[in-house]
PAKEKOL-573992 format. One record per residue (C-alpha): residue number from 1; x, y, z; residue in one letter. Coordinates in steps of 0.2 Angstrom, whole numbers. Layout:
! PAKEKOL-573992
SITE	seq	east	north	up	type
SITE	NUM	X	Y	Z	a $
...
! end
This chain:
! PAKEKOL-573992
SITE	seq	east	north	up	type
SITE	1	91	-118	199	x $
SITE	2	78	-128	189	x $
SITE	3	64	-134	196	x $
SITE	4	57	-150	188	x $
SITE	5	41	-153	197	x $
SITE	6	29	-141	206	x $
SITE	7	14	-145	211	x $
SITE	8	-1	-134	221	x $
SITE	9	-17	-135	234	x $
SITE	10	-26	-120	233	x $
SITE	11	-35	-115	246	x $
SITE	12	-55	-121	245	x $
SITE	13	-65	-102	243	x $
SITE	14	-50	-94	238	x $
SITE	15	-57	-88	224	x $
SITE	16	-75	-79	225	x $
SITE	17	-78	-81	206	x $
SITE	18	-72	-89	191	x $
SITE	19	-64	-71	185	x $
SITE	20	-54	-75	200	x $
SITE	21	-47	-89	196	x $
SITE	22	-43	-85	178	x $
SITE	23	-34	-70	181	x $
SITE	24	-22	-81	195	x $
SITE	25	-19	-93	179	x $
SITE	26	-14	-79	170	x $
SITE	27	-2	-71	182	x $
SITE	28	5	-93	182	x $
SITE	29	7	-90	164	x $
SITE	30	14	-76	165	x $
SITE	31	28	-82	178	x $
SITE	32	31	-96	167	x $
SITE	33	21	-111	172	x $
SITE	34	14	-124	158	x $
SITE	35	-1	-130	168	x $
SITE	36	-10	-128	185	x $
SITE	37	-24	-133	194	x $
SITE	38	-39	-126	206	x $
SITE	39	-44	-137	218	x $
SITE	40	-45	-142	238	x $
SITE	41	-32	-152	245	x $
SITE	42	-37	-169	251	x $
SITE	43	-36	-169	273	x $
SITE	44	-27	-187	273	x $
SITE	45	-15	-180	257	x $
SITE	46	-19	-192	247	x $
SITE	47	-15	-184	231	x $
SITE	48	-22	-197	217	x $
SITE	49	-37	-192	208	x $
SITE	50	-33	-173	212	x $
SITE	51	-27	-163	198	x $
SITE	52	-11	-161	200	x $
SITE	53	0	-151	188	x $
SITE	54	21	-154	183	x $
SITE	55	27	-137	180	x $
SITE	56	38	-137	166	x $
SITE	57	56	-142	168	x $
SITE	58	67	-126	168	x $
SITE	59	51	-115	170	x $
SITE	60	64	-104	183	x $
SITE	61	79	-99	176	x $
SITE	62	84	-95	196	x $
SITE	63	80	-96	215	x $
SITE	64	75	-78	215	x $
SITE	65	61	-81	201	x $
SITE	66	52	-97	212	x $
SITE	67	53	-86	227	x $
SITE	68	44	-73	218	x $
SITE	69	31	-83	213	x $
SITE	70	28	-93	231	x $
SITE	71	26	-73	236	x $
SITE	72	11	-74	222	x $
SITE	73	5	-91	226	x $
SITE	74	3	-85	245	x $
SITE	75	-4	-67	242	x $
SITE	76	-17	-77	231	x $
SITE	77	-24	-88	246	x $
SITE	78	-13	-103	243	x $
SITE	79	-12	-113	259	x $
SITE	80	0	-126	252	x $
SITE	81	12	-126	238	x $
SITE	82	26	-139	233	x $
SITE	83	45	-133	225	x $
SITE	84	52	-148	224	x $
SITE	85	60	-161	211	x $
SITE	86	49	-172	224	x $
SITE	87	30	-177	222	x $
SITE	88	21	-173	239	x $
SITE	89	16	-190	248	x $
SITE	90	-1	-200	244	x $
SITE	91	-3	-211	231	x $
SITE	92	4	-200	217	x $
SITE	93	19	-215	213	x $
SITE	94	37	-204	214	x $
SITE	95	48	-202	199	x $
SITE	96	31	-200	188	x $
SITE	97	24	-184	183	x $
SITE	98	7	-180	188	x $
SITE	99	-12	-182	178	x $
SITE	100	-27	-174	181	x $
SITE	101	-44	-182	180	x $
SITE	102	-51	-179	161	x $
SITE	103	-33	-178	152	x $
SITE	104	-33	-187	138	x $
SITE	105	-17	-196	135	x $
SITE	106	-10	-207	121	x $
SITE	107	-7	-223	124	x $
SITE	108	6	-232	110	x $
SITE	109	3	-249	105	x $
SITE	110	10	-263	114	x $
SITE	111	22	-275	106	x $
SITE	112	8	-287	103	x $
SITE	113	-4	-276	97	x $
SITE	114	4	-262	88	x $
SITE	115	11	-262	70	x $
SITE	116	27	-263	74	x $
SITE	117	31	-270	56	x $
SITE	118	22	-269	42	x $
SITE	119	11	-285	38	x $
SITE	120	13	-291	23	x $
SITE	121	-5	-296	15	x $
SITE	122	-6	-310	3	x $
SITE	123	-24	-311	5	x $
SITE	124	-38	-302	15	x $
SITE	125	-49	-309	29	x $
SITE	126	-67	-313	23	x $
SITE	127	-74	-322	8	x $
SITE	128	-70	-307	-3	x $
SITE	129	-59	-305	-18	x $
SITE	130	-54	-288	-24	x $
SITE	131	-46	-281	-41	x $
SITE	132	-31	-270	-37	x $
SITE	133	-22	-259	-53	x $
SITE	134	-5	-254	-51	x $
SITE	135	1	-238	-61	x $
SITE	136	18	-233	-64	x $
SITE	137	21	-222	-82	x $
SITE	138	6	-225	-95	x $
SITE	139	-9	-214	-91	x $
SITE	140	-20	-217	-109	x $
SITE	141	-32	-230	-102	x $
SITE	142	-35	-223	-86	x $
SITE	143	-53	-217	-91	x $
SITE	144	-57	-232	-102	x $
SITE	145	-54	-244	-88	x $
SITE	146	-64	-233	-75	x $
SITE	147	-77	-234	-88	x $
SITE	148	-78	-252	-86	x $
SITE	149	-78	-253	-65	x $
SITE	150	-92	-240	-67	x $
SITE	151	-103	-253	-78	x $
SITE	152	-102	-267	-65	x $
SITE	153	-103	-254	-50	x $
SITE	154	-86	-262	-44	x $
SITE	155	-73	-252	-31	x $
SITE	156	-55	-254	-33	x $
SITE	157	-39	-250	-24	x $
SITE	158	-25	-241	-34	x $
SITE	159	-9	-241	-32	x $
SITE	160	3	-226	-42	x $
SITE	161	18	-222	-41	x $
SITE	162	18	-205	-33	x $
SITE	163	28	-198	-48	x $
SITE	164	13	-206	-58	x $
SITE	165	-1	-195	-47	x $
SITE	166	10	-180	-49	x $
SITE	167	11	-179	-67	x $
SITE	168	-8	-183	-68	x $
SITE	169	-17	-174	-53	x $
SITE	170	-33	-174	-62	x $
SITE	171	-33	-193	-68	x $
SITE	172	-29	-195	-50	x $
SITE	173	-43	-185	-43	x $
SITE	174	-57	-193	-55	x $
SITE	175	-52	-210	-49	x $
SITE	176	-55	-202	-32	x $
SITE	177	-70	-197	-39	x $
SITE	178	-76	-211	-44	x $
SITE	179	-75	-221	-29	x $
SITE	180	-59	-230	-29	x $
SITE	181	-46	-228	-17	x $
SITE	182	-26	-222	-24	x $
SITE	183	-14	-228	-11	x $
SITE	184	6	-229	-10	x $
SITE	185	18	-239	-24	x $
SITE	186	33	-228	-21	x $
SITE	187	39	-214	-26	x $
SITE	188	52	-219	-41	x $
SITE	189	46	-237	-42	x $
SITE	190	64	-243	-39	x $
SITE	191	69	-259	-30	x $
SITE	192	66	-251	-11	x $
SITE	193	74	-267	-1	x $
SITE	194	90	-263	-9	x $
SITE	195	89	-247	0	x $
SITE	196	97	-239	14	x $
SITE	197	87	-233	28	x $
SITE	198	88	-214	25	x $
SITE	199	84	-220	6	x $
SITE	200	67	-228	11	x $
SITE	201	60	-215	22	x $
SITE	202	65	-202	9	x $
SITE	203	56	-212	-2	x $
SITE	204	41	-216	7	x $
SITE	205	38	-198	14	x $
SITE	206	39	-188	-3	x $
SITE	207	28	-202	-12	x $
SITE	208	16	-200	4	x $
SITE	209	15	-181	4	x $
SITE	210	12	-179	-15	x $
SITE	211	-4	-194	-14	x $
SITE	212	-9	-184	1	x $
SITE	213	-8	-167	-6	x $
SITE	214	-17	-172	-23	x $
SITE	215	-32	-186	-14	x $
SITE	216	-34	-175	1	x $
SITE	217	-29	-193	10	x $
SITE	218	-16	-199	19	x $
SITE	219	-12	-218	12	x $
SITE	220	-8	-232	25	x $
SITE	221	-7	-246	11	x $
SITE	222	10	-251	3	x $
SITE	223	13	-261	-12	x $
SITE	224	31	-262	-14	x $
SITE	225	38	-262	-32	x $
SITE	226	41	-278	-40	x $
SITE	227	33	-283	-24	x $
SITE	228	50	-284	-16	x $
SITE	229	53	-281	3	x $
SITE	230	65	-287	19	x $
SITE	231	62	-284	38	x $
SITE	232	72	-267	37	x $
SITE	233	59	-261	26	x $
SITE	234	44	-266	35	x $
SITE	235	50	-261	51	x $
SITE	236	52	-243	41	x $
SITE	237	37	-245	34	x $
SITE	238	27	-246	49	x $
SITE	239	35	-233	60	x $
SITE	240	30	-221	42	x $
SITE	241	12	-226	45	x $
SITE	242	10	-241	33	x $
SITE	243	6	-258	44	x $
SITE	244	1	-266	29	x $
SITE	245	10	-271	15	x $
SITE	246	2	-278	0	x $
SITE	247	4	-292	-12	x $
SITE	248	-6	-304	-22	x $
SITE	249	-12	-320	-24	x $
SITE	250	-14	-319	-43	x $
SITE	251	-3	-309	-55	x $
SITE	252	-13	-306	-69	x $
SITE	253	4	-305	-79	x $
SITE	254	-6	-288	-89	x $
SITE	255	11	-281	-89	x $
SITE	256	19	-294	-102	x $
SITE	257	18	-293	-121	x $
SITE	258	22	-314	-119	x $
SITE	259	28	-324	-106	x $
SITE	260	36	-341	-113	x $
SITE	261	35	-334	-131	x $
SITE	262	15	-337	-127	x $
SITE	263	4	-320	-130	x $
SITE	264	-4	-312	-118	x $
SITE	265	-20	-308	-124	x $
SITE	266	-38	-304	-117	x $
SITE	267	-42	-322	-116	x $
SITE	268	-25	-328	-107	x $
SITE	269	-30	-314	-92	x $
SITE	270	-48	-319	-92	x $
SITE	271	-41	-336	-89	x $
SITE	272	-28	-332	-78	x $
SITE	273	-38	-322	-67	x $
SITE	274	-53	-334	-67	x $
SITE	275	-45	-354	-63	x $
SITE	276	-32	-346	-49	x $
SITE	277	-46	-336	-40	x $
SITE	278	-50	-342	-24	x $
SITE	279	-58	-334	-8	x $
SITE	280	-50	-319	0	x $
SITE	281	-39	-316	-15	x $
SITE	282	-33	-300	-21	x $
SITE	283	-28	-298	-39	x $
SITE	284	-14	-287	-47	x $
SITE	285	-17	-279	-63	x $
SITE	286	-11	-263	-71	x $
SITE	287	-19	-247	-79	x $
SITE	288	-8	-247	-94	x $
SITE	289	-9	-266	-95	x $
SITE	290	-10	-275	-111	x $
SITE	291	-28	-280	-113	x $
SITE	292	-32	-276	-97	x $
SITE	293	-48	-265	-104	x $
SITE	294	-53	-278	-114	x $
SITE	295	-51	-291	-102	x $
SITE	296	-60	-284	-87	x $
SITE	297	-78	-286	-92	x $
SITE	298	-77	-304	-94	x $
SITE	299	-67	-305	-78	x $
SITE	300	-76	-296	-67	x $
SITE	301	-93	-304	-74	x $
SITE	302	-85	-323	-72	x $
SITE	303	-81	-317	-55	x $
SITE	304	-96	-314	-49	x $
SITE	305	-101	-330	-58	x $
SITE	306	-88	-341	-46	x $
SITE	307	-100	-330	-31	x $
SITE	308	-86	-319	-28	x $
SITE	309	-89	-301	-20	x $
SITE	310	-80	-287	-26	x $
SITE	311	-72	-275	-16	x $
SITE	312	-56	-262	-12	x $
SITE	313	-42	-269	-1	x $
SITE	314	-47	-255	12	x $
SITE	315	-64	-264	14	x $
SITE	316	-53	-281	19	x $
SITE	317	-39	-270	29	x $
SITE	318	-47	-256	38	x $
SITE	319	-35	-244	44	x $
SITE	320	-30	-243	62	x $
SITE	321	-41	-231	73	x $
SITE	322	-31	-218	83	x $
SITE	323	-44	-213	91	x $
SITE	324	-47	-231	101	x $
SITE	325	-28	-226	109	x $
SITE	326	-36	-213	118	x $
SITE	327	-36	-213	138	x $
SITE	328	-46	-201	146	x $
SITE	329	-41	-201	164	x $
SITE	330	-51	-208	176	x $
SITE	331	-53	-203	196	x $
SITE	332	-42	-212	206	x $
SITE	333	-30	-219	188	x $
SITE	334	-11	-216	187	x $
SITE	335	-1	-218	176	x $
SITE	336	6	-235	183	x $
SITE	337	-14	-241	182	x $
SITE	338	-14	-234	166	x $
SITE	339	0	-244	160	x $
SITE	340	-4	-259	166	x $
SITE	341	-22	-259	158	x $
SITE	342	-14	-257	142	x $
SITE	343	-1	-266	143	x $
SITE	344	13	-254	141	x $
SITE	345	27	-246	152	x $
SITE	346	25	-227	159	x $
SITE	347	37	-224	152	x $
SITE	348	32	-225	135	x $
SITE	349	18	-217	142	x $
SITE	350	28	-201	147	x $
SITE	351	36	-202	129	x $
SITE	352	20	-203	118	x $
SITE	353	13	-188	128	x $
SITE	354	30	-177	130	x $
SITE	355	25	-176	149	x $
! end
């Protein structure tokens, strides 16, 4: 016998004191039940705003065990108790499991509103630009270019490949300490839309435990290498806790000795960077870049020339606020209210909570 619901009135001023009561929820404990309640039953048996409590499913292994424990129930001054896969009557919708008033419950993002696939960001959303530095092997200019953002008092966002931030914890660390922000390009920096599904979450998770373990934060931006991507992997990207991926709207093309036999020197990215700016752009440069070092002075100068203000991709992406997706439960809610105010089925409800 399994018993998948129980719930329980108990008596008002069955319990002189508070010791009372706790030692009755230690005997519940101890007969196997998850959660219970204290409280007076309503005259008319309308049960919604009480706190009522599911036992878990399969607390009693047989018929014997609940009978022992209705024995308890009664002995302690219960005047009403419920064994039954049924919810009493009231208001308490059937089929649902019961809340109590001051549960918090976790609500999941509707199809609208939740990052169901990752976004892909070209550009941000205010009259902002921001300098972006991908690194992938080379580690030599690292300080020299932190140097250079620390002249101008500018912020940037990082972007190393996990392998990158493992072999070079304290490069990582000081660009941490410096202000910047080091979030997710991979963990190999291999072409991840020509993955499989296992392949792409094994990738993200390693990459997103060794940047986590190293920055003491978890990274919710994604640039994917060679800025390659299909629907699979955005979809995978979100459900990993990414819901945005991020490109450009200028390549700096730092990562090129030439490009149509044309060097490219200091002067060609100051160039680059300066006539292709525009409002809301996010620009992609690299730490090992060729002239990068040299270049940036002059870039970040003629930038704030054009009347540009600098800043990280984080400051024009904030990241999503689990904590806004908190219900606490209200006298007289359910969960069918509580759906419905958010948008979203009970049953998603019952699944993002385990009830």
């Amino acid at each position: 016998m399994s018993i998948a619901r129980q719930l329980y009135r108990v008596q008002a001023g069955a319990f002189s004191s508070r010791q009372g009561a706790e030692e009755q929820v230690k005997n519940l404990k101890e007969a196997g039940f998850d959660a219970f309640i204290i409280s007076p039953a309503p005259e008319n048996g309308d049960l919604s705003g009480q706190k009522l409590y599911r036992v878990q499913a399969g607390a009693f292994s047989s018929k014997e065990r609940a009978k022992e424990q209705v024995r308890r129930l009664k002995e302690a001054g219960f005047d009403a108790f419920f064994i039954s896969p049924q919810p009493p009557e009231g208001r308490v919708e059937p089929e649902t499991p019961a809340i109590y008033v001051g549960q918090q419950l976790i609500i999941p993002f509707s199809e609208n509103d939740s990052p169901s696939i990752s976004k892909v960001v070209n550009e941000g959303i205010l009259k902002q630009i921001a300098l972006t530095f991908d690194a992938g092997w080379y580690y030599d200019q690292t300080i020299p270019l932190l140097d250079e953002l620390d002249k101008y008092n500018v912020k940037s966002t990082f972007f190393p490949r996990a392998l990158w931030v493992r072999d070079n914890p304290d490069l990582t660390r000081e660009i941490v300490n410096r202000g910047h922000i080091v979030e997710n390009h991979s963990l190999t920096h291999a072409d991840m839309s020509q993955m499989n599904e296992t392949e792409i979450r094994e990738e993200l998770g390693e990459s997103t435990r060794i940047i986590e373990e190293i920055t003491n934060r978890r990274p919710y931006l994604f640039r994917p290498p060679y800025g390659a991507y299909n629907e699979r992997m955005l979809k995978i990207l979100a459900q990993e806790g990414y819901p945005y991926t991020i490109m450009w709207t200028v390549d700096s093309h730092d990562w090129a000795h030439e490009i149509g036999g044309k060097p490219i020197t200091a002067d060609y990215l100051v160039n680059r960077v300066l006539d292709n700016s525009s409002p809301n752009g996010i620009i992609l440069m690299h730490v090992g870049g060729y002239n990068t070092v040299k270049a940036l002075p002059r870039i970040i100068t003629g930038l704030m020339h054009q009347g540009y203000r600098l800043v990280t991709v984080n400051e024009m992406m904030p990241a999503p606020t689990p904590s806004s997706r908190i219900h606490t439960v209200n006298q007289g809610e359910t969960l069918h209210s509580i759906a419905e105010k958010y948008g979203v089925t009970v049953e998603e409800i019952i699944a993002a909570n385990g009830l």
